[in-house]
C-alpha positions as CSV (number, residue, x, y, z in Angstrom):
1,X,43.3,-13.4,-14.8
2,X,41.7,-10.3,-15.1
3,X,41.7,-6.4,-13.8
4,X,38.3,-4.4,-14.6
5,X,36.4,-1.1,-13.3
6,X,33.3,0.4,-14.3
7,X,31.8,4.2,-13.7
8,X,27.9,3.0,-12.3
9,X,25.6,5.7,-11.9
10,X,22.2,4.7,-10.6
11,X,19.0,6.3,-9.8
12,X,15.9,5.1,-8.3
13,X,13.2,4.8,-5.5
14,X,13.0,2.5,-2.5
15,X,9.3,0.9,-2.6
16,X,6.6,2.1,-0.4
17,X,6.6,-0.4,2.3
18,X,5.0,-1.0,5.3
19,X,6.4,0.1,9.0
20,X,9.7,-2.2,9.4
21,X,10.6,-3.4,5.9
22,X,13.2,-2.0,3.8
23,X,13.4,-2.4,-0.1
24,X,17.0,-3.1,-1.2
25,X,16.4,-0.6,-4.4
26,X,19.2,1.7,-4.7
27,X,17.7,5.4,-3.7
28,X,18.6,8.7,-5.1
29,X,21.5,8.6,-7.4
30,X,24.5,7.3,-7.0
31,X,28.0,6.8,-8.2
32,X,30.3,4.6,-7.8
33,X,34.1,3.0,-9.3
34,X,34.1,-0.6,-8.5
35,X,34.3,-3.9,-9.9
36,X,31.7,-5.3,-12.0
37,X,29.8,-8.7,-11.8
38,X,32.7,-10.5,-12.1
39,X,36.1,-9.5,-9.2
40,X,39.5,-8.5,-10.4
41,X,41.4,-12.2,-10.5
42,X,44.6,-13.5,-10.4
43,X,44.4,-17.4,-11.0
44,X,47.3,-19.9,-11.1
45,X,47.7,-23.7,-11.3
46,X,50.3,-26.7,-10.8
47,X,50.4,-29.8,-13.1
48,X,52.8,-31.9,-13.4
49,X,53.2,-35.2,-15.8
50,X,50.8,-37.9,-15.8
51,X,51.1,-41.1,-14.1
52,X,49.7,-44.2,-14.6
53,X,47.5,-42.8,-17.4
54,X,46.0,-40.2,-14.5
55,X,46.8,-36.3,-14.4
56,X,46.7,-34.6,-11.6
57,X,46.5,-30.6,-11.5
58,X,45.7,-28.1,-8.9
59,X,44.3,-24.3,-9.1
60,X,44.1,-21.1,-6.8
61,X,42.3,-18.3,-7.8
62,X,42.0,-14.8,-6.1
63,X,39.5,-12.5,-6.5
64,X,39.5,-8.8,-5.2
65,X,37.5,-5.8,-6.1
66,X,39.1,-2.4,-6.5
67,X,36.6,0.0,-4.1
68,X,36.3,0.6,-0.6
69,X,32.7,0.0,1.2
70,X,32.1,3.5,0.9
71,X,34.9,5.1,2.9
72,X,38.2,6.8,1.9
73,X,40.2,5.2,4.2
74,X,40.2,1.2,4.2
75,X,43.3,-0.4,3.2
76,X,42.8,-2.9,0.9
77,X,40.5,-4.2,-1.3
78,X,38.1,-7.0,-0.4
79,X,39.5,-10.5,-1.2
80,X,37.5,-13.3,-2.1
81,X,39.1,-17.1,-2.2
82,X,36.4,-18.4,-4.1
83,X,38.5,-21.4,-5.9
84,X,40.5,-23.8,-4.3
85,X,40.3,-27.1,-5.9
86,X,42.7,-30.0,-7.1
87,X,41.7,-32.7,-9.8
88,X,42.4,-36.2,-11.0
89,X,41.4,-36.7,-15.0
90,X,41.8,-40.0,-17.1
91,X,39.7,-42.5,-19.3
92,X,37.4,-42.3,-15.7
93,X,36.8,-38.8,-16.3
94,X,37.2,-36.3,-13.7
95,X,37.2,-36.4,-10.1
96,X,37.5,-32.9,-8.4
97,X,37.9,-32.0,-5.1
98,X,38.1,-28.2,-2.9
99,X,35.9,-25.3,-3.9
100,X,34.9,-24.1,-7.1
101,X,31.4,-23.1,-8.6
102,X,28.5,-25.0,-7.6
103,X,26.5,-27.1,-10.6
104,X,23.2,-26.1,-9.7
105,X,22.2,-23.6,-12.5
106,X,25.8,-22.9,-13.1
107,X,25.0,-22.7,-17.0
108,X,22.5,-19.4,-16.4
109,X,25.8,-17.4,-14.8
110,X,28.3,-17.9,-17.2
111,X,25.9,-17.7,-20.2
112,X,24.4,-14.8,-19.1
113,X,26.1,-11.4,-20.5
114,X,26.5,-9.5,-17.9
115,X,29.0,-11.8,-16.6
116,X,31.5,-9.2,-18.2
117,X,29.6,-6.5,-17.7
118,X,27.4,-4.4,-14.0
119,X,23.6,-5.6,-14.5
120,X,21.8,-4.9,-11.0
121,X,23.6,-2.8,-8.3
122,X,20.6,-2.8,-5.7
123,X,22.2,-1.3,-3.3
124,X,25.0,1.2,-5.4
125,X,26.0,3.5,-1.6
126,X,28.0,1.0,0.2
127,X,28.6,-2.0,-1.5
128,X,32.4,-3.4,-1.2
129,X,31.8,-6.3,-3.3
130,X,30.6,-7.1,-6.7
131,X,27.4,-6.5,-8.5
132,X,24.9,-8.8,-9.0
133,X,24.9,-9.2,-13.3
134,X,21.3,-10.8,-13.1
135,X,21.6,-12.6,-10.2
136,X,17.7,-12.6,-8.6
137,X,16.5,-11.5,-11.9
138,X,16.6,-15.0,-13.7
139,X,18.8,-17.2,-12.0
140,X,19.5,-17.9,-8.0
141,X,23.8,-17.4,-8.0
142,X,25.2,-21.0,-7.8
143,X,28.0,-19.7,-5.7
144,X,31.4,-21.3,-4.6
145,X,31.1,-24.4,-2.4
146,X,33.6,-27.3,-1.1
147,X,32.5,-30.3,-2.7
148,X,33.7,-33.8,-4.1
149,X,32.8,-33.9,-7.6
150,X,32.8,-36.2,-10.5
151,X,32.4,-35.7,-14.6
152,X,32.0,-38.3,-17.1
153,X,34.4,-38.7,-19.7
154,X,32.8,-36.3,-22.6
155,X,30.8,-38.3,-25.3
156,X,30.7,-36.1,-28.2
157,X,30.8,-33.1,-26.1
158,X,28.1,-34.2,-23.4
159,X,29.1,-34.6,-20.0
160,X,27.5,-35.5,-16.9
161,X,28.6,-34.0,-13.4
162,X,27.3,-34.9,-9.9
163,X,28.7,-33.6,-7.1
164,X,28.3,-34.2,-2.6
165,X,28.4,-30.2,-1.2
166,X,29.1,-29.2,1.9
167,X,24.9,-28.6,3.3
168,X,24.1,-24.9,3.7
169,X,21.5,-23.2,6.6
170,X,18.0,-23.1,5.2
171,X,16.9,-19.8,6.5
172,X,13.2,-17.6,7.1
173,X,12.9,-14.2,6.8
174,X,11.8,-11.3,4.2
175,X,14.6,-10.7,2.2
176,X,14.1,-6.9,3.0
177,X,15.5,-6.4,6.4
178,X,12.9,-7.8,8.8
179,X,14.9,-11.6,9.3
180,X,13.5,-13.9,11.2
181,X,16.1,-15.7,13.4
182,X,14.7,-19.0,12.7
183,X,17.2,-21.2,10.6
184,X,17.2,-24.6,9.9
185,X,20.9,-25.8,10.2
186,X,21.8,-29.3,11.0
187,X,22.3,-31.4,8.3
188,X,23.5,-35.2,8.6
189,X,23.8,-35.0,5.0
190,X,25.5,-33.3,1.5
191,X,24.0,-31.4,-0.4
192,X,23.3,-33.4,-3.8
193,X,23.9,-31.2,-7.3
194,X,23.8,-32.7,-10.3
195,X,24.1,-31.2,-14.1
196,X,24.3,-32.8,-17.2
197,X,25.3,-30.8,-20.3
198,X,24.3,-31.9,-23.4
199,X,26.4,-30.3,-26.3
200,X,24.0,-28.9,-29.9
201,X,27.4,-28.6,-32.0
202,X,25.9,-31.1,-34.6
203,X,23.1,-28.3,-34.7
204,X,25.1,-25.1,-34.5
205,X,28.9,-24.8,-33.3
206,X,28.3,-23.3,-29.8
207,X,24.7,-24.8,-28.9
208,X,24.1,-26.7,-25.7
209,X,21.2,-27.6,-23.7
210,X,22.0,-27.8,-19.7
211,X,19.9,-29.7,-17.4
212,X,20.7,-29.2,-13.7
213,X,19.2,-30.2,-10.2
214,X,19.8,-29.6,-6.2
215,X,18.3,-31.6,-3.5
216,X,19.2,-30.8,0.6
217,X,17.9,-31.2,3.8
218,X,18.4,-29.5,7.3
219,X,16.5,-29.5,10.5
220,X,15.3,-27.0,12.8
221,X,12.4,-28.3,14.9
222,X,10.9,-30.1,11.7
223,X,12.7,-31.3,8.7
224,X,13.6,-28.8,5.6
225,X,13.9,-30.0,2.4
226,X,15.7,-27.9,-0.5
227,X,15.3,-28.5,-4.1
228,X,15.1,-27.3,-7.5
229,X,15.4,-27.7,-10.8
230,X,16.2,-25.9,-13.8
231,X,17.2,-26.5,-17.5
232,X,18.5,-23.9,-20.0
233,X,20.8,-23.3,-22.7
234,X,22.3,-21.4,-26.1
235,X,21.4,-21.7,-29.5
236,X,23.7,-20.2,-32.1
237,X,23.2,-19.5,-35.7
238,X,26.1,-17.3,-37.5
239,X,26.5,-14.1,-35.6
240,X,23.5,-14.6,-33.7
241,X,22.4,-16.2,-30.3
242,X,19.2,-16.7,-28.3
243,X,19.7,-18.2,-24.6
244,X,16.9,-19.2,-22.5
245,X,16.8,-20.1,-18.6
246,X,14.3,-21.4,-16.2
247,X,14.5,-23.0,-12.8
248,X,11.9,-24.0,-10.2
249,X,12.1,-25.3,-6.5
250,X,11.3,-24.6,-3.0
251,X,13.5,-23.3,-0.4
252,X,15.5,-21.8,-2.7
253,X,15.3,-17.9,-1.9
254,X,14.9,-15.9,-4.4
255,X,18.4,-14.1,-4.8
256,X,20.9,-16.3,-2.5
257,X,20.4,-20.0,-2.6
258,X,18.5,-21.1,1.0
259,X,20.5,-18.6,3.1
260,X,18.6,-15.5,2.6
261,X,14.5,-15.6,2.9
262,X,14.3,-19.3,2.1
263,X,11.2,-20.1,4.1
264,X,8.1,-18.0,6.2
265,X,9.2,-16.6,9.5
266,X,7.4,-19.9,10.5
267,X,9.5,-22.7,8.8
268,X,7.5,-23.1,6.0
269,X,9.1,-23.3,2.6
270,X,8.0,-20.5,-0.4
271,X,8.1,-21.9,-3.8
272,X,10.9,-19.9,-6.4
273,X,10.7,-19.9,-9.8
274,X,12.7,-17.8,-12.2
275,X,14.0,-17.0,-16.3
276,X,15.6,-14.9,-18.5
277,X,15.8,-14.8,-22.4
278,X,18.7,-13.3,-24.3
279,X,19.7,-12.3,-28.0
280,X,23.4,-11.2,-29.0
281,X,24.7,-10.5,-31.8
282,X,28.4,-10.8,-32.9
283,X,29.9,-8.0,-35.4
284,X,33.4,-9.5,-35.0
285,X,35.5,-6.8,-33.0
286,X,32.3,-7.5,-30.1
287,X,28.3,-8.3,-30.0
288,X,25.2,-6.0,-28.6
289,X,22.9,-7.9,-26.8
290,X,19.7,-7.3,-25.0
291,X,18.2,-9.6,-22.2
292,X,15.0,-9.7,-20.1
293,X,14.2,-12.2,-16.7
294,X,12.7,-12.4,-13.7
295,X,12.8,-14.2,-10.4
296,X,9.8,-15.0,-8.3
297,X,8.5,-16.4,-5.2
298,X,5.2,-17.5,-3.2
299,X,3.8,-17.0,-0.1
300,X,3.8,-19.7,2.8
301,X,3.1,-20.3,6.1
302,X,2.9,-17.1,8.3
303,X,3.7,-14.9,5.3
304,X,1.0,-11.7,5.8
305,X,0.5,-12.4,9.3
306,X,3.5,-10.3,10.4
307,X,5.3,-9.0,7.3
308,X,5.0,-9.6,3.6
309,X,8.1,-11.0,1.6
310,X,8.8,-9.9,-1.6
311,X,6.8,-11.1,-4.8
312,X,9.1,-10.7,-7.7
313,X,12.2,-8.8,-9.2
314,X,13.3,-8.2,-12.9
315,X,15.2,-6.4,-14.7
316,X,15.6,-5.7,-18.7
317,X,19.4,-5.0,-20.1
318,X,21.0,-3.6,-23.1
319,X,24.9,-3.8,-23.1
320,X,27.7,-3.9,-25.8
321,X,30.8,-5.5,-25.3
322,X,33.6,-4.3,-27.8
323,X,37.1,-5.7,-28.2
324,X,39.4,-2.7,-28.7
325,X,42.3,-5.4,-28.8
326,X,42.4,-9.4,-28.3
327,X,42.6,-8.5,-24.4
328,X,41.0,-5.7,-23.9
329,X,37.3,-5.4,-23.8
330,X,35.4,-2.2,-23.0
331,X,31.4,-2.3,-22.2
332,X,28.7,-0.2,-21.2
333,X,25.4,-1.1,-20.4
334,X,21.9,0.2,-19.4
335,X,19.8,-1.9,-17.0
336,X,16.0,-1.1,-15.4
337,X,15.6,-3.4,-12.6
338,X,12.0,-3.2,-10.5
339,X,11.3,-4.9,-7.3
340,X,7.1,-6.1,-6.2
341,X,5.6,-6.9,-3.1
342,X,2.7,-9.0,-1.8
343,X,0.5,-6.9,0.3
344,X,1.3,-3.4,-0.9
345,X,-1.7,-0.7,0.1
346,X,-3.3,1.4,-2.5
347,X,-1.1,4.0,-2.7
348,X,2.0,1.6,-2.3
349,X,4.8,1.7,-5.2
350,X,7.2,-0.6,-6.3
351,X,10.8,-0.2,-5.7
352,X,12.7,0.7,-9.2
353,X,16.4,1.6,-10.4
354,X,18.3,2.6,-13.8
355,X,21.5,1.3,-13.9
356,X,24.0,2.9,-16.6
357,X,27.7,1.6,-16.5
358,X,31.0,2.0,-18.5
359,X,34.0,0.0,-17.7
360,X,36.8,-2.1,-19.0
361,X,38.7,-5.3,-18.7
362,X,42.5,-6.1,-19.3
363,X,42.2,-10.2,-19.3
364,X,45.1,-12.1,-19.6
């Protein structure tokens, strides 16, 4: 497990929008305590012997942050049950079963530094959760789902994982606060993810190449299909590493997989595409590192007609991450994150925020 908190101090401008739309920018400048990317945790699991050459093992992890939503007087944290899952292991491989994170660019989040560190805040007034690391700025977040899952047994360090997900709504709107209600939510079948991770260690110790996938659909008056691609990886070379990122799909959204601003207010899906590049550099008691990506998306269907979705958001990062002992990490980063839209008027401006942030983790 894990307790952190970070000081985040932000300053930026809303974009100059049109009648009715609303940037998600942080305004003004703010301060905050809170969690970073990642929730406090405290995880536990149950095994017990193998049988019949299979072992079984279950896990529970909980995840709350440390702030309030803006206000002095809630009582309690937020708590997030994001794993749940049980798994059978043998010569077969691995079948896994409950909730844990979904494979569908699943490599981008947990290779990407800010996992242990703030990245983009967005909106830094009343936010009771976590940050968003660079979630929308390179990668769509994979999120926790129920699923039934399967892994091959490992062949030199390559797997392959494919799993059946519980279908999510496929939903319209801007992103920006003018939803459209339309949402496209019966599904008479999974989701599909699939990911296979090929490990580099016979190039560098700590090289992989991950190749992952998505396919769903859901109905509203007409079919929906959701899918996407996306294929990434790290290649280390003595103290140094360079990790690299891209996806591509429709119907993805272009922060929240297919829940938030999937398709045009008229059912029609945009098309998302997305990267990030990142250097570290390991000096033994902790690295430096300094990251760069962006998430975009196209117009469709009635997009113009009665409001404009947003065209792209990315965000540059420089953070260090120091070990003052074996478990304790401290960090501080500095993060410029702009937001474009389609549309904008001559004298329009784009939405932008600095994001500055010193924390620490106790991990255990």
């Amino acid at each position: 497990g894990n307790v952190n908190a970070f000081y985040v101090y932000s300053t930026g401008k809303a974009a100059n929008l049109a009648s009715g739309q609303t940037a998600r920018t942080s305004t003004g400048e703010n301060s905050r305590i809170q969690t970073g990317l990642l929730p406090a945790k405290f995880g536990f699991g149950v095994q017990g012997p193998a049988s019949n050459g299979v072992q079984l093992r279950g896990y529970f992890g909980l995840y709350p942050q440390i702030q309030n939503a803006n206000t002095k007087t809630a009582r309690g944290a937020q708590l997030d049950m994001r794993e749940i899952y049980a798994a059978a292991s043998g010569d077969f491989g691995e079948l896994l079963f409950g909730r844990t994170l979904s494979l569908f660019q699943r490599n981008a989040i947990v290779q990407d530094m800010t996992l242990f560190g703030v990245g983009a805040t967005l909106d830094n007034t009343s936010n009771g959760g976590t940050t968003l690391g660079r979630i929308g700025f390179g990668y769509v977040y994979p999120d926790f789902n129920a699923s039934f899952r399967y892994t091959t047994p490992s062949m030199n360090g390559t797997t392959l994982s494919v799993g059946l997900y519980d279908p999510s709504q496929i939903k319209a709107g801007t992103g920006n606060g003018a939803e459209s209600e339309l949402t496209a939510n019966e599904a008479d079948a999974p989701r599909f993810e699939g990911e296979l991770n090929i490990s580099l260690a016979q190039i560098s110790e700590g090289s992989n190449l991950a190749i992952s996938g998505m396919y769903q659909e859901a109905e509203t008056a007409s079919e929906v299909e959701a899918k996407g691609i996306h294929v990434g990886g790290t290649l280390a070379g003595g103290p140094m590493a360079l990790t690299a990122h891209y996806y591509n799909g429709e119907c993805l959204g272009i922060t929240l997989q297919m829940d938030v601003g999937a398709m045009s207010g008229d059912g029609k899906c945009r098309d998302h595409d997305g990267y990030y590049v990142q250097g570290t550099y390991n000096y033994g008691a902790g690295k430096v590192g300094v990251s760069w990506g962006g998430s975009y998306q196209d117009k469709a269907g009635n997009d113009g007609a009665t409001y404009d979705p947003k065209e792209s958001q990315e965000m540059y990062t420089l953070g260090i991450y120091h070990n003052l002992a074996p478990e304790w990490l401290a960090v501080a980063e500095y993060s410029h994150a702009e937001e474009s839209w389609y549309n904008m008027d001559t004298g329009d401006e784009d939405g932008e925020s600095d994001i500055f942030a010193v924390g620490m983790f106790y991990l255990w």
